[in-house]
C-alpha positions in Angstrom: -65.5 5.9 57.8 -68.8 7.5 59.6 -66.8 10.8 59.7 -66.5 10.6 55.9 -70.0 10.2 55.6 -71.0 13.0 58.0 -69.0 15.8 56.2 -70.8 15.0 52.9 -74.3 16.4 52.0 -76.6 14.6 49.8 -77.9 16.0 46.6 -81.3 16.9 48.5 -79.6 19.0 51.3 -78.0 20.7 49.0 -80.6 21.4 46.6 -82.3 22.6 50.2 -79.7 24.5 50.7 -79.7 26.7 47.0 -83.4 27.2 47.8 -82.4 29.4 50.9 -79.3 31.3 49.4 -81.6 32.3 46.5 -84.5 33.1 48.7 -82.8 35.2 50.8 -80.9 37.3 48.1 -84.3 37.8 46.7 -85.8 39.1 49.9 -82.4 41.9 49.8 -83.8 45.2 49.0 -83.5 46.2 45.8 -82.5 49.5 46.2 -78.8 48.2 46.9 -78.4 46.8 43.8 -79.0 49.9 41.4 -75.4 51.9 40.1 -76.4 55.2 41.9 -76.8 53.1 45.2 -73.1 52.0 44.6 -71.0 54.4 43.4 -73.1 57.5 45.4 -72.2 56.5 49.3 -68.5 55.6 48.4 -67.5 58.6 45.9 -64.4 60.0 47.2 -62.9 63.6 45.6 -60.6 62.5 42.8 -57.7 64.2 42.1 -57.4 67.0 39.4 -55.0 65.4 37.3 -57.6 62.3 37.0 -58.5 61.4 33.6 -62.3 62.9 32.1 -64.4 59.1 31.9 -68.1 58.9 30.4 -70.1 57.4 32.5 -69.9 54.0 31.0 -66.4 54.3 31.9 -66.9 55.6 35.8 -69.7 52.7 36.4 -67.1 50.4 35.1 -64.1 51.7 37.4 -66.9 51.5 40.2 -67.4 47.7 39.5 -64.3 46.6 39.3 -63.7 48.6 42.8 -66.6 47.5 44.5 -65.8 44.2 43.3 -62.2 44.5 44.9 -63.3 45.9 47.8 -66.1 43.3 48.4 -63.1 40.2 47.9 -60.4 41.9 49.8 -62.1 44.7 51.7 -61.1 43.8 55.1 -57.7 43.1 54.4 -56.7 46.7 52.9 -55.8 50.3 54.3 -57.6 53.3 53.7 -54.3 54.2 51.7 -54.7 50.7 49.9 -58.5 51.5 49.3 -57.3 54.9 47.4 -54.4 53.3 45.9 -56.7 51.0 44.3 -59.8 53.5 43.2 -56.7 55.6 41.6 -54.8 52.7 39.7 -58.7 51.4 38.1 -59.6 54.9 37.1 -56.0 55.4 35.4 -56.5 51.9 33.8 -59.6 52.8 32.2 -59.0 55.2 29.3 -56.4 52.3 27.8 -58.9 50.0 28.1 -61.7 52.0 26.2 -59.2 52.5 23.0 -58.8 49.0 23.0 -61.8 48.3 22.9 -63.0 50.7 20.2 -60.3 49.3 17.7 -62.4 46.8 15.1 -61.8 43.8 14.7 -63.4 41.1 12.2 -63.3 37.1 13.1 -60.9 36.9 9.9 -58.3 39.2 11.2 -55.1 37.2 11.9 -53.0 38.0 15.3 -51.2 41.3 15.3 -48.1 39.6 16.2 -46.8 36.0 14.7 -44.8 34.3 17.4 -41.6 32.9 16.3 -39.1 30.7 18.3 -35.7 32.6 18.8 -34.0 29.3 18.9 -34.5 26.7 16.3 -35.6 23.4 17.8 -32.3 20.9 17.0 -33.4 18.9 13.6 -32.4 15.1 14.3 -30.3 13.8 11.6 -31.8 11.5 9.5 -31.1 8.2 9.6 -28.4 7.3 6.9 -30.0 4.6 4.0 -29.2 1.6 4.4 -25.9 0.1 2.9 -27.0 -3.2 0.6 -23.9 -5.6 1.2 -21.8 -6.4 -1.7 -23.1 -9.5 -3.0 -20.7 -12.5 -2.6 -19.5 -13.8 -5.8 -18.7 -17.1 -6.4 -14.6 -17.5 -7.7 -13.0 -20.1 -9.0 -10.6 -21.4 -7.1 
C-alpha cells in the first residue's frame, strides 16, 4: 500500500513539474524553431524525377519528416531516412489537389455506403387466431 502511494504525484508536484518543462523550452533558443533552421541543415539532393512543390508544399514534407524522424529517428537506417523523405515528397502533390477541391458544409458524401448483403428481415409474428366460439347445442 506505501508503494502505491509513493509512485503517485500530487496535483502540486505536478503543477511543479509543468512549470519546469515550460520554463525550460522557453529558455531553447529560438533560432531552432524557425522553417529555414529546419529544413536548411537536413536538405539532401532530391532526385530528378521528384515532383516541382511550392514552398508551402516542401515546408509541409519537411514537417511531417522532421516530425518522423524526431518519433522514430533512432530506430531507422540512413536508407530508411531516404526512403521516408522520398515517399512524403511523392505523397504531397495528391494531397494538395485534395485539398484545393471545394467543398460546402451542405455537400452530401461522394459515396453512399450500401450493405451488399441485406440484413435477414424476421418474419413477423402471425395474428393471432380468435378460437371458434363454443356454441351451445341441444342435445
Amino acid at each position: 500500500m506505501n508503494n502505491k502511494i509513493d509512485s503517485a504525484i500530487s496535483r502540486r508536484e505536478f503543477a511543479r513539474r509543468a512549470a519546469f518543462a515550460s520554463a525550460a523550452a522557453s529558455l531553447a533558443p529560438s533560432s531552432l524553431l524557425t522553417p529555414e533552421s529546419i529544413a536548411a541543415p537536413s536538405l539532401p539532393q532530391q532526385p530528378a524525377n521528384a515532383p516541382k512543390l511550392s514552398p508551402e508544399s516542401q515546408a509541409e514534407v519537411e514537417s511531417r519528416v522532421q516530425s518522423i524522424f524526431a518519433q522514430y529517428g533512432k530506430r531507422l537506417s540512413d536508407a530508411q531516412k531516404a526512403d521516408i523523405r522520398r515517399l512524403a515528397t511523392e505523397a504531397q502533390p495528391p494531397l494538395d489537389r485534395l485539398r484545393a477541391f471545394a467543398t460546402n458544409n451542405g455537400d452530401g458524401p461522394g459515396l453512399y455506403l450500401k450493405p451488399l448483403m441485406e440484413r435477414e428481415k424476421k418474419p413477423s409474428p402471425a395474428p393471432a387466431r380468435p378460437k371458434p366460439a363454443i356454441t351451445p347445442t341441444n342435445s
